[in-house]
C-alpha positions as CSV (number, residue, x, y, z in Angstrom):
1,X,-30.7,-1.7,2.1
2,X,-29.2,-5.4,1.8
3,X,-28.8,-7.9,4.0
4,X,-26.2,-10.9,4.2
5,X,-27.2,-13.9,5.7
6,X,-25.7,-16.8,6.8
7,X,-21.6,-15.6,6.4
8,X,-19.0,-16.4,8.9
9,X,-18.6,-12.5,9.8
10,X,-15.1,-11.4,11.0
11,X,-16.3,-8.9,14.0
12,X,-13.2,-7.2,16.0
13,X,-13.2,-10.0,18.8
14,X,-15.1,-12.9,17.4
15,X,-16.1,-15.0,14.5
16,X,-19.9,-15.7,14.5
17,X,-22.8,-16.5,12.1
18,X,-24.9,-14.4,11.6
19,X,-26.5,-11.6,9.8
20,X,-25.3,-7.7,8.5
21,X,-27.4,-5.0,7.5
22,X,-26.1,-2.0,5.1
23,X,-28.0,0.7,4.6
24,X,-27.2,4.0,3.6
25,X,-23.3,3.3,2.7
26,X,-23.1,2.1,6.3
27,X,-23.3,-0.7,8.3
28,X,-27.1,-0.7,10.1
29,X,-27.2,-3.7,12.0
30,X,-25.2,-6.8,13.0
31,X,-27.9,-10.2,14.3
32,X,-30.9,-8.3,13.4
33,X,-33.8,-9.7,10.6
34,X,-33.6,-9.9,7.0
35,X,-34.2,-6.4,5.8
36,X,-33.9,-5.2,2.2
37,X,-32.5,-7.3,-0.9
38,X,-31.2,-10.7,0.9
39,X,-27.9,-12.1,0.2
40,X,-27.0,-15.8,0.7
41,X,-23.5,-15.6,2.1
42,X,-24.1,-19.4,4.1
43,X,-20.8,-21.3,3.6
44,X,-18.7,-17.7,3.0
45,X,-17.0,-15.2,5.4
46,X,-18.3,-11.9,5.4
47,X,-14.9,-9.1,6.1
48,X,-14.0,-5.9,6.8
49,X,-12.6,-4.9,2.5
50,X,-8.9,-5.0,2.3
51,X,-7.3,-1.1,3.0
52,X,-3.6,-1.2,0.9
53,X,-1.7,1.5,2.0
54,X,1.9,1.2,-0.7
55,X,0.6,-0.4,-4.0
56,X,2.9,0.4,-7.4
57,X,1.4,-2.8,-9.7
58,X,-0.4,-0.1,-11.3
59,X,2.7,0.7,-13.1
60,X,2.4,-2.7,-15.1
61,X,-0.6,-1.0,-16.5
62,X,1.3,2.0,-17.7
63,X,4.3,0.4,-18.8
64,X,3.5,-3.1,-20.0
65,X,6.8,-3.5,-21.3
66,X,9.7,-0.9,-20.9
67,X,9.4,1.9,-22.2
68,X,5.9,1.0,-23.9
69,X,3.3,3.5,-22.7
70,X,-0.3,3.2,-22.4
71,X,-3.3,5.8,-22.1
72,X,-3.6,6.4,-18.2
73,X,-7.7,6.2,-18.7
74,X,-7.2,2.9,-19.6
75,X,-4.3,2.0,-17.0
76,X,-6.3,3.3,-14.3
77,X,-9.6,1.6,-15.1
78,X,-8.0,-1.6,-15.3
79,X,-6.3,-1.4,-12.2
80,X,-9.6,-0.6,-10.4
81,X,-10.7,-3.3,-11.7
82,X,-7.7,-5.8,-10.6
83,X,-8.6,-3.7,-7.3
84,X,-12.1,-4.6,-6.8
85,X,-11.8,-8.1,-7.9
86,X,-9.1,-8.8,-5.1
87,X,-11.3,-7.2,-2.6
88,X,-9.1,-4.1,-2.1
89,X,-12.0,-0.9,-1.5
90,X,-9.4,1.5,-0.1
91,X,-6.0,1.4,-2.0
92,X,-3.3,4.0,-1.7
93,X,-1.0,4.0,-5.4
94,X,2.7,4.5,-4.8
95,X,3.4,6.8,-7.2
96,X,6.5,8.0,-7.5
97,X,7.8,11.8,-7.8
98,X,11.6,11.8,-9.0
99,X,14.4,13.0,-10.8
100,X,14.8,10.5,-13.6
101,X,12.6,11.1,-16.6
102,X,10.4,8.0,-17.9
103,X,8.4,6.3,-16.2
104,X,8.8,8.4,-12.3
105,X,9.0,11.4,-13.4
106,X,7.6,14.1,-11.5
107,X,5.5,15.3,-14.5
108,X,4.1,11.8,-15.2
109,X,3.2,11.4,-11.7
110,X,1.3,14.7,-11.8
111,X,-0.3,14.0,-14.6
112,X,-1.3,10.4,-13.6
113,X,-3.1,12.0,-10.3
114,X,-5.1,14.3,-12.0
115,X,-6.5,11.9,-14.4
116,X,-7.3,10.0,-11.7
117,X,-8.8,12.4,-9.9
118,X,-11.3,13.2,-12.9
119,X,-11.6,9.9,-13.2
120,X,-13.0,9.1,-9.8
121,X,-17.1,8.6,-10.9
122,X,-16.1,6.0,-12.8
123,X,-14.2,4.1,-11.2
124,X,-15.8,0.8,-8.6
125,X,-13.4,1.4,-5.6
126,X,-11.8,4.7,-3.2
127,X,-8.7,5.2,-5.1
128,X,-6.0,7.2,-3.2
129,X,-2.6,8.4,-3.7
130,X,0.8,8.1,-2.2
131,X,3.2,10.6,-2.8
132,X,6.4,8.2,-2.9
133,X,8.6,11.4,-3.4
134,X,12.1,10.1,-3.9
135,X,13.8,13.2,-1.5
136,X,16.1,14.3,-4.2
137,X,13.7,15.4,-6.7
138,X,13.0,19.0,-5.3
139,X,11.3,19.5,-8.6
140,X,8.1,17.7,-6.9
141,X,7.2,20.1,-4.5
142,X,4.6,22.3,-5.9
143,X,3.0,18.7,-7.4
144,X,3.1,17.6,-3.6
145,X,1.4,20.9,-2.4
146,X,-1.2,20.2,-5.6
147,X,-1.7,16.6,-4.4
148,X,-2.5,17.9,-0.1
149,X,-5.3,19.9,-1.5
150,X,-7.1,17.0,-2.8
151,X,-10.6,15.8,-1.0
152,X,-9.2,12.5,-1.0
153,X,-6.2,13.1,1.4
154,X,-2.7,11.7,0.6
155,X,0.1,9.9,2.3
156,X,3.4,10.7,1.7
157,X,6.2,8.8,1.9
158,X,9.8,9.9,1.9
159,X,11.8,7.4,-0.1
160,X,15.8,7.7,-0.5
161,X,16.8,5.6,-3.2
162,X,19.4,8.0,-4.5
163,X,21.4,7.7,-1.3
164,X,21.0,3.3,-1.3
165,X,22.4,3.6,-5.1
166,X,25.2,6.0,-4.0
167,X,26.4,3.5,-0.9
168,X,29.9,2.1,-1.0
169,X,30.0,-1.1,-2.9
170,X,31.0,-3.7,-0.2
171,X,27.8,-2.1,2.0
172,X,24.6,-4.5,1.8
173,X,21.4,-2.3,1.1
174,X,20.2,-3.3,4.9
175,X,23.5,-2.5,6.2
176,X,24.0,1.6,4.9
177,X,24.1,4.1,7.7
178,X,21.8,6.9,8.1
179,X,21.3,9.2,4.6
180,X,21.9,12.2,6.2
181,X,24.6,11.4,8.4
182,X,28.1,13.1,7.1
183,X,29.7,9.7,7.7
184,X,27.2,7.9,5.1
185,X,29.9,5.9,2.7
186,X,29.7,6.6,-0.7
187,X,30.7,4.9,-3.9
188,X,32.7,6.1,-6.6
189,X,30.7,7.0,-9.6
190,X,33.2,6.3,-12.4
191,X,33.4,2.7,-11.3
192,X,32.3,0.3,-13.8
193,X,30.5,-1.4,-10.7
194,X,28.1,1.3,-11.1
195,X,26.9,0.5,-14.2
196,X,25.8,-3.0,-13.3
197,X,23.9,-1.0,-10.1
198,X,22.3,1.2,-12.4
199,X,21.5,-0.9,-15.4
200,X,17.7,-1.3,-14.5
201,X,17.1,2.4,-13.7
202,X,18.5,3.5,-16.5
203,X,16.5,1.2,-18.9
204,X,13.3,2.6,-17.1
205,X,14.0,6.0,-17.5
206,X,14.6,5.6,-21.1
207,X,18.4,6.5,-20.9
208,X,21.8,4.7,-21.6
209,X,24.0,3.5,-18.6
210,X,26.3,6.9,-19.0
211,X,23.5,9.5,-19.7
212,X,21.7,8.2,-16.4
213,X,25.0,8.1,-14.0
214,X,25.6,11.7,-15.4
215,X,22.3,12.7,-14.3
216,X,22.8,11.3,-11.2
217,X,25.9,12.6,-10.4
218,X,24.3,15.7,-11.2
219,X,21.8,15.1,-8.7
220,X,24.0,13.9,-5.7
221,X,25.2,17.2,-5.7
222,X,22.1,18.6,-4.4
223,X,22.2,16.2,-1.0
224,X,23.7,19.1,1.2
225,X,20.0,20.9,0.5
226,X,18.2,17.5,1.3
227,X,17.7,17.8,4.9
228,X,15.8,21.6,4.2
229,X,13.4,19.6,1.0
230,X,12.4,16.8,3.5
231,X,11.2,19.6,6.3
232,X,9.4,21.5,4.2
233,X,7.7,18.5,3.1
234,X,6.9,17.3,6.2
235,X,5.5,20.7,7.5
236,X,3.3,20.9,4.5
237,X,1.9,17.1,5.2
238,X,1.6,18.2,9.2
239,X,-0.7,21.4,8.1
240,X,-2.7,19.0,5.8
241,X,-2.8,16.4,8.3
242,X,-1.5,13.7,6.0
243,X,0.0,10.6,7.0
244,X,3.5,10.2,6.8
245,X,5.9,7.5,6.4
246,X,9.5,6.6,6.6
247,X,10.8,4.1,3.7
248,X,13.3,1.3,4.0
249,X,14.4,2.8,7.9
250,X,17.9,0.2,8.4
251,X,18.5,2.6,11.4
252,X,17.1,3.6,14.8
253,X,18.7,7.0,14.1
254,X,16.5,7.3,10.5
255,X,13.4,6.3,12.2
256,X,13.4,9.3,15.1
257,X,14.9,11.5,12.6
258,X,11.3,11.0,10.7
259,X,9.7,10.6,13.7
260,X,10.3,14.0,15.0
261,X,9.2,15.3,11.5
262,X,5.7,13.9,12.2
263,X,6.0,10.7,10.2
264,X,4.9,8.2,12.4
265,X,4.8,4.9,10.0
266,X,7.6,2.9,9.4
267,X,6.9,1.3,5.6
268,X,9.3,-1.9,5.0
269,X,11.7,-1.4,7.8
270,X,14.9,-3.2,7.0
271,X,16.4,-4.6,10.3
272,X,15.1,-5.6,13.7
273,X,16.7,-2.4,14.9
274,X,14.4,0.3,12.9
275,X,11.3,-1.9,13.7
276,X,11.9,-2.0,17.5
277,X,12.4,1.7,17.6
278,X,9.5,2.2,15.8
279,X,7.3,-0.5,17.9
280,X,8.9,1.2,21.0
281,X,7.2,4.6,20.5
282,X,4.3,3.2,19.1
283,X,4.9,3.7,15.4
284,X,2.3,2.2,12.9
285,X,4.6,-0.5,11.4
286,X,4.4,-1.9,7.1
287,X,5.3,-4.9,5.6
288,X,5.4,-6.3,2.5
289,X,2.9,-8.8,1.7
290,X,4.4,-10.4,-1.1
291,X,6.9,-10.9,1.5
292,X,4.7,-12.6,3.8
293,X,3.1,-14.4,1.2
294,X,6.5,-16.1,-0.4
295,X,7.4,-17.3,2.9
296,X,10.6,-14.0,3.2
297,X,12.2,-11.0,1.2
298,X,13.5,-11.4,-2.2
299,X,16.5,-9.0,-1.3
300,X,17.3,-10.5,1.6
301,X,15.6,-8.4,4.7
302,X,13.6,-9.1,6.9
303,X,10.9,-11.7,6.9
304,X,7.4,-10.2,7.4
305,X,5.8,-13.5,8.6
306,X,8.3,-13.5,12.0
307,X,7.4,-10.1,12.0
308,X,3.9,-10.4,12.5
309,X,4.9,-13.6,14.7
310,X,6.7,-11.6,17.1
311,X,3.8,-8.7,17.2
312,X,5.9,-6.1,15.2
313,X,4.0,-5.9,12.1
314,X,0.7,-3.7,12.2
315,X,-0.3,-3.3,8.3
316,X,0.5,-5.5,4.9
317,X,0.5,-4.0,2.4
318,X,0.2,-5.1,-1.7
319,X,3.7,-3.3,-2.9
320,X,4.2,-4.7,-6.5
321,X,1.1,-7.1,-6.3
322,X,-2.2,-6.8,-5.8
323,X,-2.9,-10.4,-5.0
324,X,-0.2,-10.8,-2.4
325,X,-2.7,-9.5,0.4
326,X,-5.3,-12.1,0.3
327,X,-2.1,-14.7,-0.1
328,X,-0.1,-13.5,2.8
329,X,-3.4,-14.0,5.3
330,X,-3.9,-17.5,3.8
331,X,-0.3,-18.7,4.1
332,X,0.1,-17.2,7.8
333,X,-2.7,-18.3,9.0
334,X,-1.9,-22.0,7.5
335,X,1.8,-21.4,9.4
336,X,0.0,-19.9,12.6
337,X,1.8,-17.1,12.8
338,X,-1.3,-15.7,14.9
339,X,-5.1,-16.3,14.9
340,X,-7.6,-15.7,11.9
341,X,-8.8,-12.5,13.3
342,X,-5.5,-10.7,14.2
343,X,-4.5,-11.8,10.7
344,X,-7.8,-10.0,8.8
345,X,-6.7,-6.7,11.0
346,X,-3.0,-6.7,8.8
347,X,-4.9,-5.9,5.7
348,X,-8.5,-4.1,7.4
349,X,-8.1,-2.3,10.8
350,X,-4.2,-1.9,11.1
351,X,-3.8,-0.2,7.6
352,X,-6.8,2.0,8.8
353,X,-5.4,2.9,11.8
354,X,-2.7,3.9,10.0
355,X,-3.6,6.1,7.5
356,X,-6.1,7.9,9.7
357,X,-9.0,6.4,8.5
358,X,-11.6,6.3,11.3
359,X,-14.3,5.0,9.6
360,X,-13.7,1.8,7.8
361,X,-11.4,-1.0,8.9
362,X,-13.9,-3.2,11.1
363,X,-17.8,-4.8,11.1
364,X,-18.8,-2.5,13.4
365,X,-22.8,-0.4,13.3
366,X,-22.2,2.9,12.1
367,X,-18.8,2.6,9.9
368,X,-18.8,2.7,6.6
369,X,-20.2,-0.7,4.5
370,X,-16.5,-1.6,2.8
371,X,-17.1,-5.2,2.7
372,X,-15.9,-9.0,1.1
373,X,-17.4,-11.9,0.8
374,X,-15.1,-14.8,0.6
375,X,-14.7,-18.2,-0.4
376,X,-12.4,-19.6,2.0
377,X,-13.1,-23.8,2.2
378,X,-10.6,-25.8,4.4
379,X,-7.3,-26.5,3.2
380,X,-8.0,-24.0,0.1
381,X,-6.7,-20.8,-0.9
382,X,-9.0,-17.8,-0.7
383,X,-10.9,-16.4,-3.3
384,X,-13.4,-12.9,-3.2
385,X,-16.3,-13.3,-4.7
386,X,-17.7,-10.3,-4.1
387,X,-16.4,-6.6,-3.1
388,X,-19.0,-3.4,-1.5
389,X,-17.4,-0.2,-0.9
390,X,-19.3,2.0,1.1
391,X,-22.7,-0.3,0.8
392,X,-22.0,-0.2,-3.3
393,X,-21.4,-3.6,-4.9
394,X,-17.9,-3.1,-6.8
395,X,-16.9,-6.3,-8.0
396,X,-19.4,-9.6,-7.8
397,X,-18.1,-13.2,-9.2
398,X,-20.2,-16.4,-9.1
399,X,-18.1,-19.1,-9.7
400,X,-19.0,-21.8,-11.7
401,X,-19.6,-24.5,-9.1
402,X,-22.4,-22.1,-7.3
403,X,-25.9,-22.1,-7.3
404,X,-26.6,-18.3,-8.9
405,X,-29.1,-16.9,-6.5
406,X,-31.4,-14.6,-8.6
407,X,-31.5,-12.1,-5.4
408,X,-27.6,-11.4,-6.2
409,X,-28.4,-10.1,-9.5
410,X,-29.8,-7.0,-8.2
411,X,-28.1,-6.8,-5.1
């Protein structure tokens, strides 16, 4: 049993001084006495842990450089590491099942689960998965089936970037029509305009520029069996009870079209359109916080600060940098885009909410103990300084200008 004393707690509808008591991996008590090991939390703020629902920095661990590899064990342990120590206790990896080899492939991903899945005792915070299957690679099905049966329960998210790489070359990425649609416009393969589109992918799959528009042109034949692969997807996350998201929606025709498959997230929504549809029927709705945090998107779509602004942003979430969380709260609350406490529910309660995850998410007696302890002075940036996960300490750093409390040692 601990006890933290003297925080600034972030409680669903209030700020307030005062104490929390974990026992049991839960939390026991909010106002009551000092019970257990005391921690000195006066002049921090005591918050629900960070939830990240779409985070792929752990591919930096991997990959450090293209097309240098390094042992998953290692990857994985320092990214739950970087994890902890940015107060993340819940974090879903975006890994990605798809058709190029390198990097995505569908083996890879496959093999990068189950390592972490083995790897779970030893690692400081609740590592999850999603399945970021790009909906051309039918190859990933029987790893998604694997994946559902899982104790730790995935999300999957159907991503399209074959389609936005096969779009006519005067159509802006936020501009394509709907994937599926028979009138989707489609660029010409053996334009040298391709090779500038594809330069990137290419490198990261390990390929040249002509051996990876082959592959895809080998590929785009299989878009008249797309619609089928996406369905039985969808049915198999329904049956499991996964969460499900849409990816990069620029349509209101793309988000019921998921909708009515049972995915009922919209992650990174790419025009005002897509993100009113989804708001209208009550659709859990992602941002980027890197997006939030550099003040709009780096391809040009929409900016998630006016989102959350205008009430159309429920969840941030890391995407290619685990930092960006704390950073987006600190620079929208310093633009008062909305009040401290609806702010904290982007990265706690609203990712919770949308993944299903009844239990964590708020300060609240009887849910689980997934806590940070924050250094947040006026006119400062943020900084954790200490991470619990279900009651269990996970990350703990004492800066140098603190007075080290003996108590915290052994807390």
């Amino acid at each position: 049993m601990i006890t933290f004393e003297g925080a600034k707690v972030y409680l669903p509808t209030e700020i307030a001084e005062t104490t929390v008591t974990v026992a049991g991996g839960r939390i026991a008590e909010i106002g009551g006495p000092v019970a257990g090991t005391r921690i000195d939390a006066r002049g921090l703020v005591l918050a629900p842990a960070l939830i990240d629902v779409h985070g792929d920095a752990f591919e930096r661990q991997l990959m450090p450089r293209p097309g240098v590899y390094f042992p998953q064990e290692a990857a994985i342990i320092d990214t739950d590491r970087q994890l902890a120590a940015n107060g993340i206790a819940t974090a879903y990896h975006a890994i990605t099942l798809a058709w190029e080899p390198g990097l995505r492939d569908v083996t890879r991903g496959r093999d990068l689960m189950r390592c972490m899945a083995a790897m779970a005792p030893r690692l400081t915070v609740e590592n999850r998965v999603q399945l970021r299957w790009e909906t051309f690679a039918f190859e990933a099905l029987d790893v998604i089936e694997e994946a559902l049966n899982d104790p730790l329960l995935p999300a999957i998210a159907f991503n399209d970037h074959t389609s936005m790489t096969m779009r006519a070359y005067d159509v802006p990425i936020q501009q394509r029509g709907f994937e599926l649609s028979p009138d989707f416009s489609i660029a010409a393969l053996d334009d040298e305009r391709m090779k500038r589109r594809t330069a990137s992918k290419a490198q990261r799959a390990g390929l040249s520029e002509d051996d990876y528009i082959a592959l895809l042109a080998r590929v785009w034949e299989r878009r008249g069996d797309v619609p089928d692969r996406i369905a039985r997807v969808a049915r198999m996350g329904r049956i499991a009870g996964a969460p499900m998201l849409s990816h990069d929606d620029t349509t209101q025709q793309a988000r019921t079209w998921f909708r009515n498959l049972g995915a009922r997230v919209a992650e990174f929504p790419m025009v005002l359109d897509a993100v009113e549809a989804a708001h209208d029927a009550g659709d859990a709705i992602i941002f980027g916080a890197p997006n939030a945090a550099r003040g709009g998107s780096h391809i040009g779509s929409l900016g998630a600060g006016d989102m959350v602004e205008a009430g159309l942003c429920d969840a941030l979430a890391s995407d290619y940098f685990y930092p960006a969380m704390l950073a987006a709260v600190a620079r929208l609350d310093a633009e008062k885009r909305a009040d401290r406490l609806a702010l904290w529910r982007l990265v706690s309660k609203g990712p919770a909410a949308a993944m299903n995850l009844a239990d964590r998410g708020e300060i609240v007696v009887g849910r689980r103990a997934d806590l940070v302890l924050l250094d947040w002075p006026k006119g400062c940036a943020p900084a954790i300084t200490g991470t619990w996960v279900a009651g269990r300490m996970a990350y703990r750093g004492t800066p140098a200008g603190s007075v080290f409390m003996k108590e915290e040692l052994f807390a």
